[in-house]
ZATIKE-293195 format. One record per atom (N, C-alpha, C, CB): residue in three letters; atom name; x, y, z. Coordinates in steps of 0.2 Angstrom, whole numbers, plus 5000, padded with zeros to 4 digits. Glycine has a CB too. Layout:
- ALA  CA  X  Y  Z
...
This chain:
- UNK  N  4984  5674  4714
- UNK  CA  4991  5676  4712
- UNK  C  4995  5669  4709
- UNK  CB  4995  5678  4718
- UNK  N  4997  5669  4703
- UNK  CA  5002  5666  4700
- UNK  C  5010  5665  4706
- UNK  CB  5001  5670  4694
- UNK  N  5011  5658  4705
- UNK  CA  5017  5654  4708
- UNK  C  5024  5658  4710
- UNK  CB  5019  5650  4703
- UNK  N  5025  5660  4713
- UNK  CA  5030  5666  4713
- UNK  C  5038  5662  4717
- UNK  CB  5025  5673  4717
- UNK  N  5043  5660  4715
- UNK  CA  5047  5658  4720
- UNK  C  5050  5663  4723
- UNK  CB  5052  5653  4719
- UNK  N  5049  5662  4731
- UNK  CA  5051  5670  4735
- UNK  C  5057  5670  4740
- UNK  CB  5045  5673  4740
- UNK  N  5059  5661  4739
- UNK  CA  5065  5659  4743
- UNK  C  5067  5651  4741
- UNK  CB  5064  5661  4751
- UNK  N  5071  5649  4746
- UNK  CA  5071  5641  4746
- UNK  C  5070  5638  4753
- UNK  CB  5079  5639  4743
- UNK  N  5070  5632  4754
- UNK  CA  5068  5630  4760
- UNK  C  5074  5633  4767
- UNK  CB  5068  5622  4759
- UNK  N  5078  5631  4762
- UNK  CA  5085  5632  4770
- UNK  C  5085  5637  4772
- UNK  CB  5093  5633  4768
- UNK  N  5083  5642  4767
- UNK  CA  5081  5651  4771
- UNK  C  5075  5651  4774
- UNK  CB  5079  5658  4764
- UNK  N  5071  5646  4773
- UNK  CA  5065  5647  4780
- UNK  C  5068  5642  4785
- UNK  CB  5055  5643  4779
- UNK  N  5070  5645  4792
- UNK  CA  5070  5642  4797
- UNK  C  5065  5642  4800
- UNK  CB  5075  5644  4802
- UNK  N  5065  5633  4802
- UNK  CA  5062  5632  4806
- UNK  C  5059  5635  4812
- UNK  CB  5064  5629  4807
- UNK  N  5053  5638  4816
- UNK  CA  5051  5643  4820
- UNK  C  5052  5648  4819
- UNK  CB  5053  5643  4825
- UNK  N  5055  5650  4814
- UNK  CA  5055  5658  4813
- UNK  C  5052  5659  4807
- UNK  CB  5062  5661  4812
- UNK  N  5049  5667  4810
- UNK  CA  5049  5671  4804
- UNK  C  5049  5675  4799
- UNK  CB  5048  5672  4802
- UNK  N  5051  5677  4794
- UNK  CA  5054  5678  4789
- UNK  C  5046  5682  4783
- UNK  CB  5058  5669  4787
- UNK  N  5049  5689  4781
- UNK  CA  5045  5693  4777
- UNK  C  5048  5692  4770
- UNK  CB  5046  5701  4780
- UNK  N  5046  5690  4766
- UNK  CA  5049  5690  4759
- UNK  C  5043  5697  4753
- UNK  CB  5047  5680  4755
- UNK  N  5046  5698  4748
- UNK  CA  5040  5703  4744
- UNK  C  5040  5697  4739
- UNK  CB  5042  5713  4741
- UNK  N  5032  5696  4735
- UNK  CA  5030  5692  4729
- UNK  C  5024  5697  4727
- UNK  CB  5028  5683  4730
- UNK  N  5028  5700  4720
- UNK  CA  5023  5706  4717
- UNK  C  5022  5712  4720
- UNK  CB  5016  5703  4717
- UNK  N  5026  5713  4723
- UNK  CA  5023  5720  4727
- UNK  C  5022  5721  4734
- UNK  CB  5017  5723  4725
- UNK  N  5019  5715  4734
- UNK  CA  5016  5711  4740
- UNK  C  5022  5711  4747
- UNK  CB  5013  5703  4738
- UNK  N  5020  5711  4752
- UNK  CA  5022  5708  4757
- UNK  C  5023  5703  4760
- UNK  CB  5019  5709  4759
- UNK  N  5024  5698  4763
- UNK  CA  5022  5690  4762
- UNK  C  5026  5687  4768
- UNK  CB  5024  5687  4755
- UNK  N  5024  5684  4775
- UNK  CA  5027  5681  4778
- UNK  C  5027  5674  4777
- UNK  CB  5027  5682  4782
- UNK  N  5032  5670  4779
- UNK  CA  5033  5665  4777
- UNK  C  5035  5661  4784
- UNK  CB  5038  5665  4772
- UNK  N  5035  5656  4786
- UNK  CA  5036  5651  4790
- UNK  C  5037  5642  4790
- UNK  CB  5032  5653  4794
- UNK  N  5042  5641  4794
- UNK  CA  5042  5634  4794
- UNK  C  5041  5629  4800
- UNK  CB  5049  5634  4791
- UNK  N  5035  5625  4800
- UNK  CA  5033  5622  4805
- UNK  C  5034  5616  4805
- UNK  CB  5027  5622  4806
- UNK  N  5039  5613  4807
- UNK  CA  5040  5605  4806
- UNK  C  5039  5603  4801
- UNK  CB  5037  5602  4808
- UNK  N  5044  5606  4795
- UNK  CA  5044  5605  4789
- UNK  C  5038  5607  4784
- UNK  CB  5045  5600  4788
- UNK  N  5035  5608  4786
- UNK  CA  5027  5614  4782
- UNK  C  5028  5619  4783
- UNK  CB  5021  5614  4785
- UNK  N  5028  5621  4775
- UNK  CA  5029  5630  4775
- UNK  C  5023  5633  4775
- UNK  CB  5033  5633  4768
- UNK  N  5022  5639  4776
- UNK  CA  5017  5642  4777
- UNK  C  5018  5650  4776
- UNK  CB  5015  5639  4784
- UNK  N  5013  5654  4770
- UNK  CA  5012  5660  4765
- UNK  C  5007  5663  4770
- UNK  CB  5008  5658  4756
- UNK  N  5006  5669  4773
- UNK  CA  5002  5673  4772
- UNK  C  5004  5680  4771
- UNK  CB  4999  5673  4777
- UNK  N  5000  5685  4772
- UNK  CA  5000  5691  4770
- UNK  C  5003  5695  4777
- UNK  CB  4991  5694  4766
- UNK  N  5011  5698  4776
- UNK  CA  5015  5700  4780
- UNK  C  5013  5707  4785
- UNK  CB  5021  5702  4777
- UNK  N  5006  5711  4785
- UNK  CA  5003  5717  4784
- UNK  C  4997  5715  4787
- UNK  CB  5003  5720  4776
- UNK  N  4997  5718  4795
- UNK  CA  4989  5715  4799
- UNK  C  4983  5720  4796
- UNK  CB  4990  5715  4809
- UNK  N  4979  5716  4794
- UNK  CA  4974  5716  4793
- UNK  C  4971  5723  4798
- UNK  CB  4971  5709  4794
- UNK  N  4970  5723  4804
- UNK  CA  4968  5728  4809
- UNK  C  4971  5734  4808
- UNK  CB  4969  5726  4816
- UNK  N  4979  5735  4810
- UNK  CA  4984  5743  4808
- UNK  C  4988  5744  4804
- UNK  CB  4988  5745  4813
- UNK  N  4990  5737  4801
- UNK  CA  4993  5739  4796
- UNK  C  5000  5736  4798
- UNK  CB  4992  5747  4795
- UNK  N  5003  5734  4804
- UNK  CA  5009  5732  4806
- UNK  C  5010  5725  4804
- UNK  CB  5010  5732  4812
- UNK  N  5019  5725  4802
- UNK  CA  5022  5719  4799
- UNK  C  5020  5713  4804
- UNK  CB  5028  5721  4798
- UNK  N  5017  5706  4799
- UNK  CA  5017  5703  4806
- UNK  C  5025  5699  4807
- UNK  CB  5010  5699  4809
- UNK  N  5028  5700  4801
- UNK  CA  5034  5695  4803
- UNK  C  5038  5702  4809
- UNK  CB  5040  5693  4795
- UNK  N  5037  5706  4811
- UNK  CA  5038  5708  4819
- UNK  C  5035  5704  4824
- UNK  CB  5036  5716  4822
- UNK  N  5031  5701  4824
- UNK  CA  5027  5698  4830
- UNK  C  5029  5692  4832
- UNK  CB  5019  5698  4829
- UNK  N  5025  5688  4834
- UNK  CA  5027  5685  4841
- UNK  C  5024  5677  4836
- UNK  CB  5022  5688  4851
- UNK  N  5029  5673  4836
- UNK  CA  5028  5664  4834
- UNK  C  5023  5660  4839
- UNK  CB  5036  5659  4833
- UNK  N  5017  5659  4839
- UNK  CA  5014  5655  4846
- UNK  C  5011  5650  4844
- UNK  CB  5008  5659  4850
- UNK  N  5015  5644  4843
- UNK  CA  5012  5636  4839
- UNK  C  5010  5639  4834
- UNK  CB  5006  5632  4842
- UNK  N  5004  5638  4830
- UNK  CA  5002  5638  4821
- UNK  C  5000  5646  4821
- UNK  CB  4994  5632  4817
- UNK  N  5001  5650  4826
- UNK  CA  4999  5656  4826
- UNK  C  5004  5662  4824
- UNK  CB  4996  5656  4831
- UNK  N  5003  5668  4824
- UNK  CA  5007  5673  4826
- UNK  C  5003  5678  4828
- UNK  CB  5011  5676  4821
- UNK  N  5006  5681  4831
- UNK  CA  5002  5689  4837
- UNK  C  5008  5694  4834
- UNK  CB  5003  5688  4848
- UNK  N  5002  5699  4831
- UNK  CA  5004  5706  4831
- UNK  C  5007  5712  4836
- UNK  CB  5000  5708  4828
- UNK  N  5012  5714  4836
- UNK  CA  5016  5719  4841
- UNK  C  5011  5721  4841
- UNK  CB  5023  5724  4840
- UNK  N  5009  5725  4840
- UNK  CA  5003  5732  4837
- UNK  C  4998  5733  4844
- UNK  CB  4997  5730  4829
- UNK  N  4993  5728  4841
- UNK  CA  4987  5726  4846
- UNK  C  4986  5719  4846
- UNK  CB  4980  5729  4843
- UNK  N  4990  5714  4846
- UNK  CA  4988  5707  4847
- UNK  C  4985  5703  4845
- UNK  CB  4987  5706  4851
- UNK  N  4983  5705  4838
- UNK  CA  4978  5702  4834
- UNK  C  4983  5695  4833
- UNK  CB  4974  5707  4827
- UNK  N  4977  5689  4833
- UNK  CA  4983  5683  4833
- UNK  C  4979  5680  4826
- UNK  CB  4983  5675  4841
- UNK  N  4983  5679  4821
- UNK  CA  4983  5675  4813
- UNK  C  4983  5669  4815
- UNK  CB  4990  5676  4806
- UNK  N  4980  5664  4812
- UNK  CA  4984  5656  4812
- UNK  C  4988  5657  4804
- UNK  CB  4977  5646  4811
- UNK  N  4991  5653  4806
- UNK  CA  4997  5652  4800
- UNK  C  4996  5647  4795
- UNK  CB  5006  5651  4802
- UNK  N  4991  5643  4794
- UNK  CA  4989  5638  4790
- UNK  C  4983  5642  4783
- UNK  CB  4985  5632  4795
- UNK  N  4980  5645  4785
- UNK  CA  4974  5648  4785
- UNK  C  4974  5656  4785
- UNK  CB  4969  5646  4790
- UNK  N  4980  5661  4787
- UNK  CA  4977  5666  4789
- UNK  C  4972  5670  4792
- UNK  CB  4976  5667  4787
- UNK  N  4967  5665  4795
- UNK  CA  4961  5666  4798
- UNK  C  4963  5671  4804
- UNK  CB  4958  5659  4799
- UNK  N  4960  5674  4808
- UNK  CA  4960  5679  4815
- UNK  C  4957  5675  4820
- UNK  CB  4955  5687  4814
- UNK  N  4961  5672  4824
- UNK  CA  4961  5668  4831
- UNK  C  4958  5673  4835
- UNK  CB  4968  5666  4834
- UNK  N  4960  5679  4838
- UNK  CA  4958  5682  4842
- UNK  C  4962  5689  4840
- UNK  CB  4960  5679  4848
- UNK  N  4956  5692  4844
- UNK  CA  4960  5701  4845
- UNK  C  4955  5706  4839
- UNK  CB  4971  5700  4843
- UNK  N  4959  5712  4839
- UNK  CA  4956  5718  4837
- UNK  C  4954  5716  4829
- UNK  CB  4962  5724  4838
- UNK  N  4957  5711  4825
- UNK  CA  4959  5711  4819
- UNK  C  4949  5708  4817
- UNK  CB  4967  5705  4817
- UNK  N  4946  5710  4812
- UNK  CA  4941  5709  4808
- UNK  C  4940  5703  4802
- UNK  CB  4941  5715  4805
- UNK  N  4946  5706  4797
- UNK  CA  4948  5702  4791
- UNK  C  4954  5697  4792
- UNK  CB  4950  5707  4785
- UNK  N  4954  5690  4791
- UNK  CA  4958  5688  4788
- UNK  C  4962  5689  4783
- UNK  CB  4956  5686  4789
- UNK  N  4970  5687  4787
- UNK  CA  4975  5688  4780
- UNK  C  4976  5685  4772
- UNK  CB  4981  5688  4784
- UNK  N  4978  5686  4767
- UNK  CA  4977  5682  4764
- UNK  C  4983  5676  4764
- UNK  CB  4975  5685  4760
- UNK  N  4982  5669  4760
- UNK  CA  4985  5665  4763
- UNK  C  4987  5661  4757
- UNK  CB  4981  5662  4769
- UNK  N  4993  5659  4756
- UNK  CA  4997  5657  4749
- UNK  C  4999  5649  4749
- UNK  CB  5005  5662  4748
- UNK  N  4998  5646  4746
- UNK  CA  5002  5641  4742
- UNK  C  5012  5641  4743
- UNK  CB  4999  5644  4734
């Protein structure tokens, strides 16, 4: 995906997070000690948003079924989830 600006820094707070759309797309965003961090807002396993879910250090956990993303990577820590989410720039 081509560069897309989908906010500015001040609108990511810190520990929180924050759903934006770039392209159609979904897209959560987060700010970790000043390091922003893209993945795909839509879990991989059911389909639920994961800017509902739960911030856990570099991670997030989906309400749904608990599948846990890291937030650097998108990668699937633990739980029901298969695929990793995808993960942006």
């Amino acid at each position: 995906m081509p560069f897309v600006k989908v906010a500015v820094k001040k609108d990511v707070v810190s520990g929180r997070l924050m759903s934006v759309e770039a392209n159609g797309n979904a897209i959560l965003l987060t700010n970790l000690g000043n390091h922003y961090y893209a993945i795909w807002d839509t879990c991989t396993h059911i389909g639920c948003m994961l800017s509902d879910g739960e911030l856990t250090g570099e991670n997030v956990k989906c309400v749904c079924h608990g599948s846990i993303f890291g937030l650097k990577t998108g990668g699937v820590a633990k739980g029901s989830a298969r695929q990793p989410e995808p993960a942006y720039q």
